[in-house]
N, C-alpha and C positions, 0 to 999 in steps of 0.2 A: 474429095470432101463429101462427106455423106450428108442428104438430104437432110432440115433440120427439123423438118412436118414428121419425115420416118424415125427419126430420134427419137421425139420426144411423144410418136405415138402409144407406144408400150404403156407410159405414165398418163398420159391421157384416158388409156381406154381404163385404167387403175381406178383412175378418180372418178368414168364416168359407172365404171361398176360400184364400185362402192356408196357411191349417192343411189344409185338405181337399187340396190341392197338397202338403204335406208329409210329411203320414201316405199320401200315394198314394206317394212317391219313399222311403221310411222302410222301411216293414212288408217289405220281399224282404231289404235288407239286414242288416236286425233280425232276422229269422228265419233268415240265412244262419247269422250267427254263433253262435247258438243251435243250430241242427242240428250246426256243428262240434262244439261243445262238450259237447252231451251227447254224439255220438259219440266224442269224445278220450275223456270219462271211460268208458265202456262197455267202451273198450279197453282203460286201465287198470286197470280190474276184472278183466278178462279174464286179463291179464299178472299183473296180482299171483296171481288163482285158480290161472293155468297154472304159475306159477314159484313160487309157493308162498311166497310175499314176505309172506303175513298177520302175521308178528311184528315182522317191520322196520316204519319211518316209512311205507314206501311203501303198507303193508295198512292203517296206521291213517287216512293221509291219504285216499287212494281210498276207504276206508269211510265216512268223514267226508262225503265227495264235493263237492258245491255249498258246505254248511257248514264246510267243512277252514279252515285259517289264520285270517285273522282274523272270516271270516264267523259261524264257532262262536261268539267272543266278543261280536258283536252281538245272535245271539242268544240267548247266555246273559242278556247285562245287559236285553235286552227281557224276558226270562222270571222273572228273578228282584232285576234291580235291580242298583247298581254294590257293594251292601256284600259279596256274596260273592264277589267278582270284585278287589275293591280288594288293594292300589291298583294290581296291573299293568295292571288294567282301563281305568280311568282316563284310561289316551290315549286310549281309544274315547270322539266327544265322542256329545253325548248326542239329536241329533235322530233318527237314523237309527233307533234303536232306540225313541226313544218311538212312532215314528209304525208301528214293529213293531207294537210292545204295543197300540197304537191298533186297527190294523188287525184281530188277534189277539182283542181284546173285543170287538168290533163286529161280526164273521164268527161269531166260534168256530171257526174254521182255528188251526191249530198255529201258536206261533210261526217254527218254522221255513218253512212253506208263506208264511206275511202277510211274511217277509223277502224271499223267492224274488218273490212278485207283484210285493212294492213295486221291489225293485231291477231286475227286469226292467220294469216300467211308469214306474219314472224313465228307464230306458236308451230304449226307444222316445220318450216326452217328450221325452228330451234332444236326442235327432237329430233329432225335428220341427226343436227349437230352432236346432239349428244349420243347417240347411237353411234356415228362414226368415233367419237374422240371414245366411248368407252374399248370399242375395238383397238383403238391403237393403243390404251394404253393396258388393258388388261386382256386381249387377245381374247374375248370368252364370247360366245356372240348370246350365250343365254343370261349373261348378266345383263347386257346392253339392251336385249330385247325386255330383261325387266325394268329398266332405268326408263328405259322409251313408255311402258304402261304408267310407271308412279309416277314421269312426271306430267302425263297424260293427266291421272287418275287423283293425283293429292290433294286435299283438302281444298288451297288454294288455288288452283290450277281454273277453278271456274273464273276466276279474273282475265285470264286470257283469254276468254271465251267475247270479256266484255270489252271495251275502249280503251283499257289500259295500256300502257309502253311496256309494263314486267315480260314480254314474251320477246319484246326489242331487247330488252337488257341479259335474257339470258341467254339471246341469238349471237349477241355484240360478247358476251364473256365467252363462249363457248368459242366462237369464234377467235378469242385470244389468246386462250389456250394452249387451243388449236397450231397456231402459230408462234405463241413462246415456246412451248416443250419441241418443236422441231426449229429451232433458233432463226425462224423468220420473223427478224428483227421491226425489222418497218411492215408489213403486215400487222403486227401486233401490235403496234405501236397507232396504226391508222383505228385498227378495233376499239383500243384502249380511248383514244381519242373520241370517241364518238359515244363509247359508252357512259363517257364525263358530262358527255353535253345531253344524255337521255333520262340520266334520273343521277340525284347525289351518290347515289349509291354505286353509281360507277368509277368512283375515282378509287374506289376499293383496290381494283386492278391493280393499284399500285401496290399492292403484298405481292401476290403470285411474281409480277412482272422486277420486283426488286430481286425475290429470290431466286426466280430463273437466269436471269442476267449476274447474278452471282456466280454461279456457278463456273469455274473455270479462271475466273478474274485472278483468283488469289489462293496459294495453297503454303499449309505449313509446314514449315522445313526447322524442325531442332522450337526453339522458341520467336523464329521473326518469322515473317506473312511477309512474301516475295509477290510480284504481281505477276498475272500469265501474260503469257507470249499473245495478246490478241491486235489483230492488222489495225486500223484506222478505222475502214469501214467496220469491222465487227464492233469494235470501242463505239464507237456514234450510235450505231443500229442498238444498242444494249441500253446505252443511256436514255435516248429518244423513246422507247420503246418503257421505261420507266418512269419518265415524266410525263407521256401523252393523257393517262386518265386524268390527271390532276392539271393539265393544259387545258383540258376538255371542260372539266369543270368552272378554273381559273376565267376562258374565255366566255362562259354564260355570268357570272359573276360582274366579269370588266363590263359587259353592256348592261347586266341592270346598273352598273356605280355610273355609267357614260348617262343613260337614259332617265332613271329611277332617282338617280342621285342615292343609292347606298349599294356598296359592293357583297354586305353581308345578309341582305335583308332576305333571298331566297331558304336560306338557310337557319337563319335565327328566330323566321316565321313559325316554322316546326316547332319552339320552344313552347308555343300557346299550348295552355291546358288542355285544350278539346282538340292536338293533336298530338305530338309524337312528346310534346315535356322536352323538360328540362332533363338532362344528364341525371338521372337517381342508382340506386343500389337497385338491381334488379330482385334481392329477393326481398325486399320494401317493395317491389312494384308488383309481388306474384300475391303477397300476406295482402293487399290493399284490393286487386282482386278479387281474391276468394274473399275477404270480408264483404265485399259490397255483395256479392252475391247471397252469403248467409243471410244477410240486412235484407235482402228482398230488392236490393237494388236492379242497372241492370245485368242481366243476365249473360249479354254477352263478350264482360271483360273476364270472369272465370275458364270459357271456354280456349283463351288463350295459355291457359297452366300448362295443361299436359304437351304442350307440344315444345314448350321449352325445355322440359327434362328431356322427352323423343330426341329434341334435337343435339343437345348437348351429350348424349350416347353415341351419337350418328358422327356428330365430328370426332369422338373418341375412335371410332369405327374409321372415317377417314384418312385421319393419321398411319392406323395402322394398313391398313390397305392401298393407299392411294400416294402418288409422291408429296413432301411434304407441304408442297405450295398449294396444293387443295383442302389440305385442310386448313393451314395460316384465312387462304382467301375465306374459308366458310366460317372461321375463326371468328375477321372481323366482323363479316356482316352479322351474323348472332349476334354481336357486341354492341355493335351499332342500333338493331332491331329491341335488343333488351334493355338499353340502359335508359329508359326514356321513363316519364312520370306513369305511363300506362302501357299496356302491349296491345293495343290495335295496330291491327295488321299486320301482328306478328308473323302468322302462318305465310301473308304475302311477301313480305320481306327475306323467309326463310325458306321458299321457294327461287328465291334469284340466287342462293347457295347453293347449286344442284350437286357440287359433290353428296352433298348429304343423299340425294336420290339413289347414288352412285352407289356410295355406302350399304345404302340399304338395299340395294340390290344386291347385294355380297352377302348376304342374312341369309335370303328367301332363295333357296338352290333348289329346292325340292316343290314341284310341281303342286303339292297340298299347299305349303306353306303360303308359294306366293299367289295363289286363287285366293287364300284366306285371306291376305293382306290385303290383294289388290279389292277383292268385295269391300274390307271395313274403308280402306281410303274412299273409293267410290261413294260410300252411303255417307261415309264424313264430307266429302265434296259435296253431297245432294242435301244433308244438313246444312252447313253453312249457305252454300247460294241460296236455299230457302230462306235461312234466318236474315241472309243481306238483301235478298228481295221485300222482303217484308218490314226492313228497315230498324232491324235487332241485333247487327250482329256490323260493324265496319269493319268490311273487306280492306 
């Protein structure tokens, strides 16, 4: 019987080159967008010191710095729990923060500091991740190595810089991916699970993970749909592996309805006006934009237009490039991110869709094209973090 260390060393030494090939093509662009970003806020500092702005939004959010908007509120609920924070708190789901508080007892580092490490070491993870999954599944290493700069380098991307979970979420999708399109059932299903319990937006998983686990179930023969030959375990592992994002979800929901006394209340808080609205017509929500801006309103609900059309090119781009359950997945969250009374935080939102990065890296083949791209994302990145540092602009 052959040894089973020597077996399965081949594949071992596979995965550990392939990580080492990722983290070598990762860390320049990882720390690009890092160097922007504390230089944006330094500036901001600077502006707000030199212009004297300390009592406006723009002194409190630049003070705030990394932790400003929502990253405050993760670390609040790591530091002190959701009851003093409830129930605005509440939409914040609850992984990102425990694995704060985790980090936080285990160091003795500040909450703040074990927020800043985790969401910067899921941001590097996560572009490992996407650089490997673009290799497997498009074989091209100069696409992956563009996917790995845009999603370095994209507008939004200065979030992961700050307190945010978005760098958890695209770590957890990728990671699901990762293991539904190589039919590792329960792996994908643990992902999918986890990425329910890090932000609403993970129970998305459940497109990609329905369609994938379709696949093979049932084929047509004449006009009836016969089912496949699948064992027990493969049957379980598919299903499980379909229901996890939305278990994920469902089990942060049952503790706020156990604790909170309402099951729905994370979710339906989003409907307030000064956040994500009510379900609307998304091009009611672009015309309603661009007018507040002609009005002299603010300034920075227009900035979310252009990147709604970008993006809805980009999924058309995915479809046809990409297998179809990347683009369904990038499908929903668009749908989800647009259909609200307003588009803040659009560009973050449609950052957790990284097919689209994917996409757009299948654009930019020729070495002008994508230097030209990757400058305008970058200066759009040092745009927006300026405008969210200074408190014009919800990231």
């Amino acid at each position: 019987m052959p040894d089973l260390h020597t077996a399965n060393s081949p594949s071992r030494r596979r995965i550990r080159s392939s990580l080492t090939e990722a983290a070598s093509v990762t860390w320049l662009p990882w720390l690009t967008c890092r160097f922007i970003v504390f230089g944006t806020l330094a500036l901001a500092r600077y502006l707000v010191s030199h212009f004297h702005l300390e009592g406006d939004p723009a002194g409190r959010v630049s003070h705030a710095g990394l932790l400003a908007w929502d990253a405050g509120w993760y670390a609040s609920i790591a530091a002190h729990g959701y009851h003093p924070v409830a129930p605005s708190g509440l939409r914040f789901f609850p992984l990102f923060p425990i694995l704060i508080s985790a980090v936080h007892h285990v160091t003795l580092v500040t909450v703040a500091v074990s927020g800043e490490i985790l969401s910067n070491g899921f941001a590097f993870v996560a572009t490992m991740g996407i650089y490997v999954l673009v290799r497997s599944e498009l074989g091209e290493v100069k696409v992956a190595r563009s996917s790995v700069w845009l999603l370095s380098l994209a507008p939004a991307a200065f979030t992961t810089v700050m307190g945010y979970s978005d760098a958890l979420l695209i770590l957890l999708s990728t990671g699901c991916f990762l293991a539904l399109r190589r039919r590792w059932w329960f792996a994908a299903a643990a992902f999918g699970f986890l990425a329910g319990l890090a932000r609403p937006l993970g129970c998305v998983l459940l497109v990609p993970a329905l369609i994938e686990a379709s696949r093979g179930v049932v084929w047509a023969e004449g006009a009836r749909l016969r089912p496949g030959r699948l064992g027990t375990r493969e049957l379980v592992g598919r299903l499980v592996a379909v229901a996890a994002p939305v278990a994920g979800l469902v089990t942060f929901l049952g503790w706020t309805a156990a604790v909170f006394g309402s099951f729905t209340k994370p979710l339906t808080i989003q409907e307030g006006s000064s956040r994500h609205g009510r379900l609307t017509d998304p091009l009611v929500t672009m015309y309603h934009d661009v007018a507040s801006v002609l009005h002299g309103h603010h300034v920075g609900t227009a900035l979310h237009v252009p990147w709604v059309l970008v993006s809805i090119v980009l999924v058309i781009v995915a479809f046809r490039v990409l297998p179809v359950s990347y683009g369904f997945f990038s499908l929903a969250i668009l749908g989800v991110a647009a259909t609200g009374t307003n588009l803040d935080s659009f560009e973050r939102y449609a950052l957790s869709a990284f097919p689209l990065l994917i996409a757009a890296s299948t654009l930019v083949r020729s070495r002008r094209i994508e230097t030209t791209v990757l400058v305008l994302s970058a200066s759009c990145m040092f745009g927006y973090a300026l405008l969210a540092f200074l408190g014009a602009y919800v990231p």
